[in-house]
N, CA and C atoms as an extended XYZ file, in Angstrom:
270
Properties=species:S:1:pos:R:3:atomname:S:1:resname:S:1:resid:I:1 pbc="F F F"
N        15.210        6.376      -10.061 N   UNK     1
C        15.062        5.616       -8.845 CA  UNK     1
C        13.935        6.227       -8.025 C   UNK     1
N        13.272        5.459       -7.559 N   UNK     2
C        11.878        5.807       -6.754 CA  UNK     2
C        12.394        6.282       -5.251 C   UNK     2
N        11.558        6.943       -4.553 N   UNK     3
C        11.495        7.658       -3.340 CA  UNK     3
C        12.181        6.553       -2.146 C   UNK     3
N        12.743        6.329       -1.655 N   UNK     4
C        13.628        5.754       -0.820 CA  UNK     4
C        12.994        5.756        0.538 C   UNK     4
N        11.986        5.172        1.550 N   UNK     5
C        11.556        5.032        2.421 CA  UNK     5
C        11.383        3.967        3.500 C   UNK     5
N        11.361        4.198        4.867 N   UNK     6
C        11.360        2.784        5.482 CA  UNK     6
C        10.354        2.483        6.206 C   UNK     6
N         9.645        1.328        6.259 N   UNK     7
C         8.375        1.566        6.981 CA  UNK     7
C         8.962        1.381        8.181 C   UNK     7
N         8.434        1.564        9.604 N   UNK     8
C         8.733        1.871       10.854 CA  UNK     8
C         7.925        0.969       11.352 C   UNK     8
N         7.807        0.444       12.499 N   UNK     9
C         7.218       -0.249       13.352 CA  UNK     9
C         6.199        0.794       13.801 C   UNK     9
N         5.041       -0.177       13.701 N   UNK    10
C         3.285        0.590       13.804 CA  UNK    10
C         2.953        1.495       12.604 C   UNK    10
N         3.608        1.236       11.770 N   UNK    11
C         3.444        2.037       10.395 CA  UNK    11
C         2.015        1.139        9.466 C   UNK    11
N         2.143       -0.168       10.050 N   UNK    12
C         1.234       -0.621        9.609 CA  UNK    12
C         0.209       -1.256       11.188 C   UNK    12
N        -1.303       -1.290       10.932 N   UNK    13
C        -1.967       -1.194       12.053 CA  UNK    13
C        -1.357       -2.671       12.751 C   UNK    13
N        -1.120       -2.733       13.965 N   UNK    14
C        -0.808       -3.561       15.118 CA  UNK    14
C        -1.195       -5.178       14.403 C   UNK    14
N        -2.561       -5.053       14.635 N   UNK    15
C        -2.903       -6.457       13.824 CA  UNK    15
C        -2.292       -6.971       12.658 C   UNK    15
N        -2.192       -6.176       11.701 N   UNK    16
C        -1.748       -6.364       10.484 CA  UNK    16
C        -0.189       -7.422       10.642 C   UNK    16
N         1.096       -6.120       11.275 N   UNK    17
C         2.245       -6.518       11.389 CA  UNK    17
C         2.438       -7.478       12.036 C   UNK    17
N         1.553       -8.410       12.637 N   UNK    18
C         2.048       -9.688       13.072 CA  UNK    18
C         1.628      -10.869       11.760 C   UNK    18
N         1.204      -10.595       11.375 N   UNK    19
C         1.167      -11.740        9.894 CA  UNK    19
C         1.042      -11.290        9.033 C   UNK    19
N         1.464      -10.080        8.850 N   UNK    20
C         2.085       -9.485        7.149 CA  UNK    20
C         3.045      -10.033        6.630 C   UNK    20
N         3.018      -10.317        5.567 N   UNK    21
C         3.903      -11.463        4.804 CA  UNK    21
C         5.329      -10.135        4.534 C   UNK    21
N         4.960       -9.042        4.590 N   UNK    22
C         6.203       -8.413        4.770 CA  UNK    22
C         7.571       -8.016        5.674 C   UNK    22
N         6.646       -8.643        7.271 N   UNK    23
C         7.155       -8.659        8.419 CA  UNK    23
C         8.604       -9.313        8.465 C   UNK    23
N         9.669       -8.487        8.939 N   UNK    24
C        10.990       -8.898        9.623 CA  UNK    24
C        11.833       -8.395        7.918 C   UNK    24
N        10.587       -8.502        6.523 N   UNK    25
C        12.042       -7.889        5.306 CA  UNK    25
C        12.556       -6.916        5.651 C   UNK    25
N        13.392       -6.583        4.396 N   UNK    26
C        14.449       -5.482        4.167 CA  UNK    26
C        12.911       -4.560        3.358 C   UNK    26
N        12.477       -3.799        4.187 N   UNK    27
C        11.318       -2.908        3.431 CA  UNK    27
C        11.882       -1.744        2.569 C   UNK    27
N        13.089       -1.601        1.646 N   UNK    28
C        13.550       -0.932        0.699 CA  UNK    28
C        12.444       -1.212       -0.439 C   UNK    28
N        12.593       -2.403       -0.485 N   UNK    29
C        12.000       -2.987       -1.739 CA  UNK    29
C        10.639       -2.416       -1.833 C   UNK    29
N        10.000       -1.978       -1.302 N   UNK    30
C         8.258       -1.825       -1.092 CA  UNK    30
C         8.436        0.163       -1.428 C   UNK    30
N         9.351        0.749       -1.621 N   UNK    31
C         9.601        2.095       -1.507 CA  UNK    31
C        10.199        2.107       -2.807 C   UNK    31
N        11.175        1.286       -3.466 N   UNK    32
C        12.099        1.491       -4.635 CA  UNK    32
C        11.225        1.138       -6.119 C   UNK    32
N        10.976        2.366       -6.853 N   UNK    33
C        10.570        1.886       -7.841 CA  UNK    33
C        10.595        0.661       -8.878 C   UNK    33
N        11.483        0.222       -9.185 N   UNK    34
C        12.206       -0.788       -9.942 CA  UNK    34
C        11.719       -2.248       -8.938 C   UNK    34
N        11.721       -2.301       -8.475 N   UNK    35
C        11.532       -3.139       -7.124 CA  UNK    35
C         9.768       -3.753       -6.709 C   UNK    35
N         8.702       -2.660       -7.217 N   UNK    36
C         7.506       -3.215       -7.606 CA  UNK    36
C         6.966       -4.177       -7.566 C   UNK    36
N         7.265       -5.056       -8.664 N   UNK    37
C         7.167       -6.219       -8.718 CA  UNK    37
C         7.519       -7.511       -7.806 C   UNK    37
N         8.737       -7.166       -7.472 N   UNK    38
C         9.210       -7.763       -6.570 CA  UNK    38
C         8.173       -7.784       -5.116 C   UNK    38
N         7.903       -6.507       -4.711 N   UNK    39
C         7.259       -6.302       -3.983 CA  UNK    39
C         5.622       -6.509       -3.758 C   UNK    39
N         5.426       -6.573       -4.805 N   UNK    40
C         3.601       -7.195       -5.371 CA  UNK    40
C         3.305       -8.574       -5.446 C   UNK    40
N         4.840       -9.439       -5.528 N   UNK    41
C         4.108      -10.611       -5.302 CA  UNK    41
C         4.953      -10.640       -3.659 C   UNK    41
N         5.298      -10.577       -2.938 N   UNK    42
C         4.879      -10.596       -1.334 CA  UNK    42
C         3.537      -10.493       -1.205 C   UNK    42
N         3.134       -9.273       -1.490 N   UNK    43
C         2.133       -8.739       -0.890 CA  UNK    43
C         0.987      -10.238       -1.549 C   UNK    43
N         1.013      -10.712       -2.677 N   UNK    44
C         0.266      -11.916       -3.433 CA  UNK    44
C         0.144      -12.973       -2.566 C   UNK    44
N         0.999      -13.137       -1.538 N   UNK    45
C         0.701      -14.266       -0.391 CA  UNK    45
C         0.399      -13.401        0.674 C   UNK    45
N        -0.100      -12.799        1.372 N   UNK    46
C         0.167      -12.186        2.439 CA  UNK    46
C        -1.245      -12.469        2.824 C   UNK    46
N        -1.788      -12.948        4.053 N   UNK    47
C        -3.001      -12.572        4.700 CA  UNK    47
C        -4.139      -11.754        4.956 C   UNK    47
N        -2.910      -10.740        4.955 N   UNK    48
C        -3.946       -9.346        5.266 CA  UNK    48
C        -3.788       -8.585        4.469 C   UNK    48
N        -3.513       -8.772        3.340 N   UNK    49
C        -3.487       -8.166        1.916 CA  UNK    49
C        -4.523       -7.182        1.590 C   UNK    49
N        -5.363       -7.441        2.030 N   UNK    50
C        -6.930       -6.669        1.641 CA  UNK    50
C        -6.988       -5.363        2.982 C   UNK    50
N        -6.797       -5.499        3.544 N   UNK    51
C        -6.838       -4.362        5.116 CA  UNK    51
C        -5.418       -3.594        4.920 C   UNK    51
N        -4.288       -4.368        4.125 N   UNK    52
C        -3.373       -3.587        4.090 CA  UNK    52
C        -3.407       -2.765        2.963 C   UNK    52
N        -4.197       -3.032        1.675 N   UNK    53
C        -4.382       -2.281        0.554 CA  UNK    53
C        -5.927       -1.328        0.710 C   UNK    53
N        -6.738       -1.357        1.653 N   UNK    54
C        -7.284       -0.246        2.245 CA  UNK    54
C        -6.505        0.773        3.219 C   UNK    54
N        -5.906        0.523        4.032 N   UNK    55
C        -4.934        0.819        4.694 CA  UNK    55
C        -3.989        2.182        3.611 C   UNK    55
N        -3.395        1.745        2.885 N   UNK    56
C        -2.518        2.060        1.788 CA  UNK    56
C        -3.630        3.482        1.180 C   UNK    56
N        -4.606        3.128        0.788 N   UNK    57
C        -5.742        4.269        0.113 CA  UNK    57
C        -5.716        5.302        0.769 C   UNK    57
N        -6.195        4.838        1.863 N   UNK    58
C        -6.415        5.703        3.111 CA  UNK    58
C        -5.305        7.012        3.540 C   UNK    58
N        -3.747        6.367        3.501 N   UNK    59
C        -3.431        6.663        4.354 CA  UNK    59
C        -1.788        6.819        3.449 C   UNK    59
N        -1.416        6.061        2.977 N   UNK    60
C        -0.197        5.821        2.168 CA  UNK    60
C         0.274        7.328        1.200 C   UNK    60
N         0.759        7.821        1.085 N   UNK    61
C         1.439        8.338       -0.510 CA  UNK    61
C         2.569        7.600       -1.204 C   UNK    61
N         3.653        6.722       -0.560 N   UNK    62
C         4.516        6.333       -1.487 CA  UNK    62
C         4.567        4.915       -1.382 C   UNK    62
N         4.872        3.907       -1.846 N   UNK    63
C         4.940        2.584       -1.749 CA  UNK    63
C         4.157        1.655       -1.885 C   UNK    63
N         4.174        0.568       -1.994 N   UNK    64
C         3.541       -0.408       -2.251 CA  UNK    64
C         2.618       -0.908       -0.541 C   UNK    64
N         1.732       -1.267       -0.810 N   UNK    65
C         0.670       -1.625        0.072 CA  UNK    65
C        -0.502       -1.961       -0.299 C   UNK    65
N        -0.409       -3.549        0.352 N   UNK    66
C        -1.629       -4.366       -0.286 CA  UNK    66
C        -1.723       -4.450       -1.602 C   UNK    66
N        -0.019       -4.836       -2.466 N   UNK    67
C        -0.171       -4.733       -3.697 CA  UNK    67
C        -0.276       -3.873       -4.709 C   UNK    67
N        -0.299       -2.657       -3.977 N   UNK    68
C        -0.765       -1.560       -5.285 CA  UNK    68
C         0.120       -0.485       -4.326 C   UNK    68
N         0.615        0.348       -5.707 N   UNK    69
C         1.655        1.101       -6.113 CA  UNK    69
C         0.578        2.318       -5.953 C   UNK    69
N         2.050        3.546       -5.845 N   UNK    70
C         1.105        4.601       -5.327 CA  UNK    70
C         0.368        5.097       -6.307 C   UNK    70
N         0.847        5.136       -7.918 N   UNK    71
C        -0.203        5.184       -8.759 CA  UNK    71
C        -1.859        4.390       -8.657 C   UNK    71
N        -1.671        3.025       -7.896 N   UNK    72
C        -2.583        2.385       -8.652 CA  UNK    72
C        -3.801        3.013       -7.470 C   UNK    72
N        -3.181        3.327       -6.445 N   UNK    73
C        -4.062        3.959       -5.551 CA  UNK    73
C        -4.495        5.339       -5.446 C   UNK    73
N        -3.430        6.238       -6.272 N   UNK    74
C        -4.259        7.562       -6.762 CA  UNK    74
C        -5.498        7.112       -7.656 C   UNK    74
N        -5.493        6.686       -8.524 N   UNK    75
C        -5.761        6.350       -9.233 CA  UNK    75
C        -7.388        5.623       -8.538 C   UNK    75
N        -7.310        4.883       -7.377 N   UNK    76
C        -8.556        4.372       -6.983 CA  UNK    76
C        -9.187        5.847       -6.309 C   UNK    76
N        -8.070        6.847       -5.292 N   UNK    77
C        -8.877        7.847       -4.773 CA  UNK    77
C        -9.922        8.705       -5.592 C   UNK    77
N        -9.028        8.735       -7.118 N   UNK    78
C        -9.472        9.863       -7.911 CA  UNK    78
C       -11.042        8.924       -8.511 C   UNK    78
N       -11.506        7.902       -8.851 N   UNK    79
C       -12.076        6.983       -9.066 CA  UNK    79
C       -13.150        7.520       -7.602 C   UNK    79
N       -12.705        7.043       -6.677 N   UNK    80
C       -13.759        7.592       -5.370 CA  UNK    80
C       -14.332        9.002       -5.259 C   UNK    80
N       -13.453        9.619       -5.770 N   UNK    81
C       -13.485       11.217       -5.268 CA  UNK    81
C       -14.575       11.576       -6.478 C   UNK    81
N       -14.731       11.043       -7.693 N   UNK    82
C       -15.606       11.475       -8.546 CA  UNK    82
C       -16.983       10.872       -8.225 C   UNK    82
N       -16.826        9.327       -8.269 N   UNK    83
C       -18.356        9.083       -7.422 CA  UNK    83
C       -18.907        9.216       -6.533 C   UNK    83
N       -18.230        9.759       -5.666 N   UNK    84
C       -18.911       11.151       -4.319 CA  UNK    84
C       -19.714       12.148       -4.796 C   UNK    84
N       -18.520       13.154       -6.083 N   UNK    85
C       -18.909       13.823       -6.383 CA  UNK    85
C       -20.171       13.508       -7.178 C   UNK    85
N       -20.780       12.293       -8.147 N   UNK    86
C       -21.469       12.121       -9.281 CA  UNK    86
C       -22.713       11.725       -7.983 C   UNK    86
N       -22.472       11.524       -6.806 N   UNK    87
C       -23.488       11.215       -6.244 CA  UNK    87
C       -24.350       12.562       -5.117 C   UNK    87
N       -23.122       13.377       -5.495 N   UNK    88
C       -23.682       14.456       -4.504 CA  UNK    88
C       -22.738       14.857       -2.976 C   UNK    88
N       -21.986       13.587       -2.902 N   UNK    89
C       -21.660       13.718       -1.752 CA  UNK    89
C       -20.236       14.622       -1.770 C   UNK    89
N       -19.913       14.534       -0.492 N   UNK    90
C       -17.911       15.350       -0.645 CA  UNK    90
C       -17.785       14.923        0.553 C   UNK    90
């Protein structure tokens, strides 16, 4: 069973939580491994899908945000963190 968390009010930026297609759920689902899916297609209608899955990169370690799982977003940092590095930068 995946990490058990609740998002909190202002957990996501102000703008966002008024037309996040996640607004008013039971936000278990977005924390519970098994549950993923479930949680990826919310996020598949949601408006601000794209600010909330930057959002998530940024800032997230566990859960789903803007569609992507905390793997899929290590996974983009480590992806960033090398073409910094391949470019010189840090």
């Amino acid at each position: 069973m995946g990490i058990r968390l609740r998002r909190r009010p202002g957990m996501l930026m102000p703008a966002m939580e008024d037309t996040a297609a996640c607004k008013g759920m039971d936000t278990d689902m977005f924390f519970v491994g098994e549950m993923a899916p479930q949680a990826k297609a919310v996020c598949g209608f949601c408006p601000v899908m794209e600010r909330c899955k930057e959002w998530g990169i940024r800032h997230e370690e566990f859960g789903v945000w803007g569609g992507m799982d905390e793997y899929e977003r290590r996974a983009v940092r480590r992806a960033d963190a090398r073409l910094r590095l391949n470019q010189g930068l840090r």
